[in-house]
N, C-alpha and C positions, 0 to 999 in steps of 0.2 A: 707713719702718723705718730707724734708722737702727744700724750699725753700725760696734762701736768695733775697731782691728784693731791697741793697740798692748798685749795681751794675750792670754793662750791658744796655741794652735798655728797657725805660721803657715803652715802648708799648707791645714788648714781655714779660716783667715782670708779668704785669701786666695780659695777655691774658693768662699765664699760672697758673696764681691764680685762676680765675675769671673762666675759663674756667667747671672744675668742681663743685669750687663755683655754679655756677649758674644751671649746670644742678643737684646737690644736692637739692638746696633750688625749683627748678620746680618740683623736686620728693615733696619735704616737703609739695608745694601746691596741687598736687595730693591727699594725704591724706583727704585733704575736698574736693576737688572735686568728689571724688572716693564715700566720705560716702553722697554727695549731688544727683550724680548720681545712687546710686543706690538706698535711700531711695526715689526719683523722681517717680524714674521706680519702682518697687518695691513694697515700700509703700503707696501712692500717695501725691498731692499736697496740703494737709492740713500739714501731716508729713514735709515737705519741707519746708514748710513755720515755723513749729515750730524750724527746724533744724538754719532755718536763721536769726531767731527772737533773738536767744543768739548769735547770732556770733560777736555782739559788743561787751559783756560781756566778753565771750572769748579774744578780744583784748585785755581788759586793763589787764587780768593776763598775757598775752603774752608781756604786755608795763614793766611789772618789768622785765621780764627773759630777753628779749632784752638791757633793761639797764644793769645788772649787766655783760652780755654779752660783752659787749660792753668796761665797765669799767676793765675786766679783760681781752681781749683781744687788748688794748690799751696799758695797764700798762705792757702787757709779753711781747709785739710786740718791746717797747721801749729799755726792756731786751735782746732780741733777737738782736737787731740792736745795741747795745753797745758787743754783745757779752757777756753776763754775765750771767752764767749758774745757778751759786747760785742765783741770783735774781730771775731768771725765777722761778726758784722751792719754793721760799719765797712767791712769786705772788697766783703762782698756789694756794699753800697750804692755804693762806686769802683767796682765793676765792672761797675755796672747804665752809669754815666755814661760808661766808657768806652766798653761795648758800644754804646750808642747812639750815642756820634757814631763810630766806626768805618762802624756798617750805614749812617748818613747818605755819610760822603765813599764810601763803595765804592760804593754802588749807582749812586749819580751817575757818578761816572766811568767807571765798568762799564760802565753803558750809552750813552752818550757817545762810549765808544773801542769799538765791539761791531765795525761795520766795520775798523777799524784792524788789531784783533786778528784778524780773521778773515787779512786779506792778510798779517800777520806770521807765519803759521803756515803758509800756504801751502795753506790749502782751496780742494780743484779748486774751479772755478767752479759744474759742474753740481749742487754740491750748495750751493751758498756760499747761497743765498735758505732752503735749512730749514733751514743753522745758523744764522742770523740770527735768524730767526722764533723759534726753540727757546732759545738763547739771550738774546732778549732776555727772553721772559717770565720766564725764570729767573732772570735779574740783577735784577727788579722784586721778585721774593720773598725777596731776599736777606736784609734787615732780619730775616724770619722766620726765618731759620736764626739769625742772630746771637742772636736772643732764644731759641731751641729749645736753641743750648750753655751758654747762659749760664746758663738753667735748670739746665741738666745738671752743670757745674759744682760749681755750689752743692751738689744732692742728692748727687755724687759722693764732695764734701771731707766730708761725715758717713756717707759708709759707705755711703750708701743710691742701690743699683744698680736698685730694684723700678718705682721711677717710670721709667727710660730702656725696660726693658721693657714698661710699659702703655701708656706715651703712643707709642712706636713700632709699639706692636700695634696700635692706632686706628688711626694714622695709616696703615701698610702695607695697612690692609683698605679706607680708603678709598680709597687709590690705588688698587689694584685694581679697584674698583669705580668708579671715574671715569675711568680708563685706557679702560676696555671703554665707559663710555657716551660720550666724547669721541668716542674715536677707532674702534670697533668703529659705534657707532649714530649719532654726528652726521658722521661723518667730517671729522675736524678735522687728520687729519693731527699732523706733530710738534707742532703748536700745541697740540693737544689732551693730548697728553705732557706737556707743560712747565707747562699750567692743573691738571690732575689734581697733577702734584708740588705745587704751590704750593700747592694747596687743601690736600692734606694737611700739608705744611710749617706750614699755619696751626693746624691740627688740632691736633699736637702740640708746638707753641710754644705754645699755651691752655692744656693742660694742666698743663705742667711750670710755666709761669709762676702758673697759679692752686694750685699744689703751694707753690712760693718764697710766695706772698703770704700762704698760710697757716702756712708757716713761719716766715716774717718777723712777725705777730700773736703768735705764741708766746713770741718771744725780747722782743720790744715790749717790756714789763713792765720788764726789767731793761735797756735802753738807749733810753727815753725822750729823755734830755738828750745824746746822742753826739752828736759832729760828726764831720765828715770831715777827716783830715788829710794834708796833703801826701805825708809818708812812705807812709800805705796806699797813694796812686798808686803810688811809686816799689816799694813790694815787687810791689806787681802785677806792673809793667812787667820788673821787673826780673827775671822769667821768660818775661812776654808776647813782651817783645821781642826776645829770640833764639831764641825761641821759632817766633816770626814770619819771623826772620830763616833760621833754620833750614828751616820750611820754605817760605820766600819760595827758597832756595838751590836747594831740594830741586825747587820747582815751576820755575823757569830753567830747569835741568835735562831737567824731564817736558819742557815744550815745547819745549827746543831736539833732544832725542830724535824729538818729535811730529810737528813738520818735517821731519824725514828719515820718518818713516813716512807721512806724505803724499805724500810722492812715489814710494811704489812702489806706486801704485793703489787700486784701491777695493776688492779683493779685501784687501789687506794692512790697508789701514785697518776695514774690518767684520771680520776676523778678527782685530786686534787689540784691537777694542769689544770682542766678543765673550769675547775669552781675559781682557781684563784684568773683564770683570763677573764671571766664574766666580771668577778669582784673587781680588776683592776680598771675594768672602762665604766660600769654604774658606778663608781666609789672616785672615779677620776674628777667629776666636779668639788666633791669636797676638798679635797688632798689642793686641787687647785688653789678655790679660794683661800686658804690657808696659806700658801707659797705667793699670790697676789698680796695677801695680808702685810709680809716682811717686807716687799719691795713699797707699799703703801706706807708703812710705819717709815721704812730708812728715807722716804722724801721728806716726809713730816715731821721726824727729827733733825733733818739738812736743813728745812725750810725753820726750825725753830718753831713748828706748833704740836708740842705736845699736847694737848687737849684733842688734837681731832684723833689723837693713838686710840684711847678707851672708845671710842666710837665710830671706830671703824670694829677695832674687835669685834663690840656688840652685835653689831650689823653683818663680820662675818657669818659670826654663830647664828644670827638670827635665817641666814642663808641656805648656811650649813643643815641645820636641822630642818629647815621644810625638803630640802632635798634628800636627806636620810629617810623620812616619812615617806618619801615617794617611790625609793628605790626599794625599799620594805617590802608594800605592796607589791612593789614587780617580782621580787626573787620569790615573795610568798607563792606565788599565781600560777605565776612563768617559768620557773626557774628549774624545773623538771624538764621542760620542754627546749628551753634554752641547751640545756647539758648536752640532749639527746641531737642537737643540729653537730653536736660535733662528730658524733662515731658513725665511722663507715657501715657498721649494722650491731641494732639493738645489742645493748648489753645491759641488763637490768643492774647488775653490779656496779657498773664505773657509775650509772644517772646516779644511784643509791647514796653510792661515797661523796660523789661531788655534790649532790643538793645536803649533806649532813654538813659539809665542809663550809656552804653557802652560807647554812642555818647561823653556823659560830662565825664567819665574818660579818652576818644580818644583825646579830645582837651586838659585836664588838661594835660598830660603825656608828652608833649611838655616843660611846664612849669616844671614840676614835673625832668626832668634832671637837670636842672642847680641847681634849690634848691636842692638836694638831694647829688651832686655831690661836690659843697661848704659845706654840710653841713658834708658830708666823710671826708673832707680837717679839719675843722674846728675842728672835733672827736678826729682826729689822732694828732693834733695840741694840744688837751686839754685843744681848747680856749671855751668852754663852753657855755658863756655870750651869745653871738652872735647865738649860736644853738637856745638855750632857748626862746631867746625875737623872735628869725625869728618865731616858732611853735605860743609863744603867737599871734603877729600877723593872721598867717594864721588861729589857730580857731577862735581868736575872729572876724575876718572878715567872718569864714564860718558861725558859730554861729548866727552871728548878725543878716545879711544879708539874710539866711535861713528863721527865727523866725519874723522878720520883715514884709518881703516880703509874705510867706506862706498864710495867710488869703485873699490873692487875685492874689497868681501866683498858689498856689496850689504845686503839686509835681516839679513841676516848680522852684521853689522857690529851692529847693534841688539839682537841677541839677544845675543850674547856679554855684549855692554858692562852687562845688567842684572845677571844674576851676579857679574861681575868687579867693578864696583864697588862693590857692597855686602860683599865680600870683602875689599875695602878698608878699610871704613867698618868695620868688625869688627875689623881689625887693630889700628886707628887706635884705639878705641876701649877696647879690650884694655888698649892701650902706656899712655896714658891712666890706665887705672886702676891700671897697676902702678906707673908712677911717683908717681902724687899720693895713692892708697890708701896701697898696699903696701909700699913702701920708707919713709911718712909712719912709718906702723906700727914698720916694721921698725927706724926710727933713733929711737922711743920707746921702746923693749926695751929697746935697747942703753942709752940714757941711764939704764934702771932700772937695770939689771943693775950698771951702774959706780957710781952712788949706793949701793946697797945693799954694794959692796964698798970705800966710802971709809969 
């Protein structure tokens, strides 16, 4: 289904993008929740802690696929909001060649450097052989994921949220069910976590890609004789790549953070698995509308209505923040209780660590709307600059201030540092659009104002 969003009411427009969007990508966080909780229960809390020991690693392969994601559902969206069918299928088809050799060089190297990464991060020893194990399967199904956004991409830049929903519903149910017979019936251990993800991975990259193949047959007709041209690379890239770069900055960051929480124990590191799988499916609505926002903005700049950009923003944020209010309440209430569905039996320590870790993403997440929601605007925009140096900002103040602080706040020193720099990145972000927006604006008034009085 595809839907056009650069007419009508952009509060509706938008709630009916977003709407599946978001319950898609809450499936997509399931997937680690799902192999969290049952290697918890299951395997027990040494397993858990190795399962969470790479989940920063895992970021920064996920920080390319988001970028290229990004870059090509930017450049279609723009296609789609000018109307231009041949464009769209020139986009598509650069993006199919760049995704593929991307998933070629990452996997390779991925798995090549899997020990490197492990002693750069500082994983105890005694869990260092199941994050390997878990790990490496994961880095073999990579390719899968790269083709799963790339699909998604596409469906996204025409409006149509309904496939990220069905092909994730498959796929979440299979996990589930090859979770339990892995690792409940063969006992395979995290091994068995990491085959269940991939098979599903594979699941929902079939889908979405035999979704594009029948959408690429439809457009066929009218771009039989297309070629591919140099430029379609370069508009791609030229979102992909700071794109990438943003959150290649972003992922630095996560892991050099990751390191200091490996070193305050096993209890710190499982309740911070723990707290970040909760944070990442209630905080998943936001992070959405915000990524809705870019592909929103890049129709409406294709279609030539800037005016509806500022209000849809609006309308994000205004989104955004009743859902932060809500999700509040829940981690304030719940969120003890939520910790504790993960471990195979009571440990007062890991609930302790992981609802402190909750507390500091409860308070960033306030912050974390307006930057997130500017920086959708910004995406769809293509204005780059402004994205990039906001992320510089907010790692090198988490960084800093982290690494600084640590040797006498202790894990302390980490919780702080995730609010305060995105606090930052808000700021930064803000200044940004007042100067390159708003005062742009405000010195085109004036030039009216003085022509009409000459």
């Amino acid at each position: 289904m595809k839907r056009d969003m650069t007419s009508g009411n952009v509060m509706v427009s938008l709630l009916w993008f977003v709407v599946p969007l978001a319950i898609g990508n809450i499936l997509q966080q399931l997937y680690n929740i799902i192999d969290t909780y049952i290697v918890g229960r299951y395997v027990g809390n040494d397993a858990l802690a190795a399962v969470g020991s790479v989940s920063q690693l895992i970021f920064i392969f996920n920080a390319v696929i988001m970028g290229l994601k990004a870059g090509i559902a930017v450049t279609c969206s723009e296609c789609v909001g000018r109307k231009d069918i041949k464009g769209f299928v020139v986009c598509s088809r650069a993006g199919l060649i760049l995704v593929s050799t991307a998933a070629l060089a990452f996997t390779s190297v991925g798995f090549l450097l899997i020990k490197s990464f492990l002693k750069l991060i500082s994983v105890p020893l005694e869990i260092r052989a199941d994050a390997s194990n878990y790990l490496s399967i994961i880095v073999l199904g990579l390719p899968l994921v790269f083709v799963f956004n790339y699909g998604i991409a596409l469906a996204q830049s025409k409006g149509n949220s309904i496939i990220t929903f069905i092909a994730l519903l498959i796929s979440t149910i299979s996990n589930v069910v090859l979770d339990l017979i892995f690792i409940r019936g063969f006992k395979m251990g995290v091994k068995g976590a990491a085959f269940a993800t991939v098979i599903a991975q594979f699941i929902s990259a079939a889908i979405v890609i035999g979704t594009y193949m029948a959408t690429l047959r439809t457009d066929r007709d009218e771009s039989k004789t297309l070629k591919l041209q140099s430029n379609t690379f370069i508009d791609i890239l030229k979102v992909s790549l700071p794109s990438m770069l943003q959150q290649g900055i972003l992922s630095i960051g996560v892991v050099s953070i990751s390191a200091l929480i490996n070193r305050c124990g096993y209890a710190m590191i499982a309740g911070v698995t723990i707290g970040g799988k909760i944070d990442g499916i209630t905080s998943m609505p936001i992070v959405t509308i915000a990524e809705a926002l870019s592909v929103f903005t890049a129709q409406n700049i294709g279609a030539n209505k800037p005016e509806r950009v500022l209000k849809g923003l609006k309308s994000a944020m205004g989104l955004c923040f009743a859902l932060a209010l809500i999700l509040a309440v829940l981690i304030v209430f719940q969120g003890r209780y939520m910790i504790s569905l993960f471990l195979a039996e009571p440990d007062d320590q890991i609930v302790n660590e992981g609802m402190g870790y909750m507390i500091s993403i409860l308070v960033m997440m306030f912050f974390m709307v307006v930057f997130r929601c500017f920086i959708g605007m910004f995406t769809g925009k293509k204005m780059m600059g402004p994205v990039i140096l906001s992320f510089v900002f907010n790692i090198i103040s988490r960084v800093a201030f982290a690494y600084n602080t640590f040797s006498f706040l202790g894990k302390y020193a980490v919780l702080i540092a995730n609010p305060l720099s995105v606090l930052v990145g808000a700021i930064s972000i803000i200044s940004f659009y007042y100067f390159i927006e708003v005062r742009k604006n405000h010195i085109y008034d004036n030039r009216l104002r003085n022509n009409c009085y000459e």
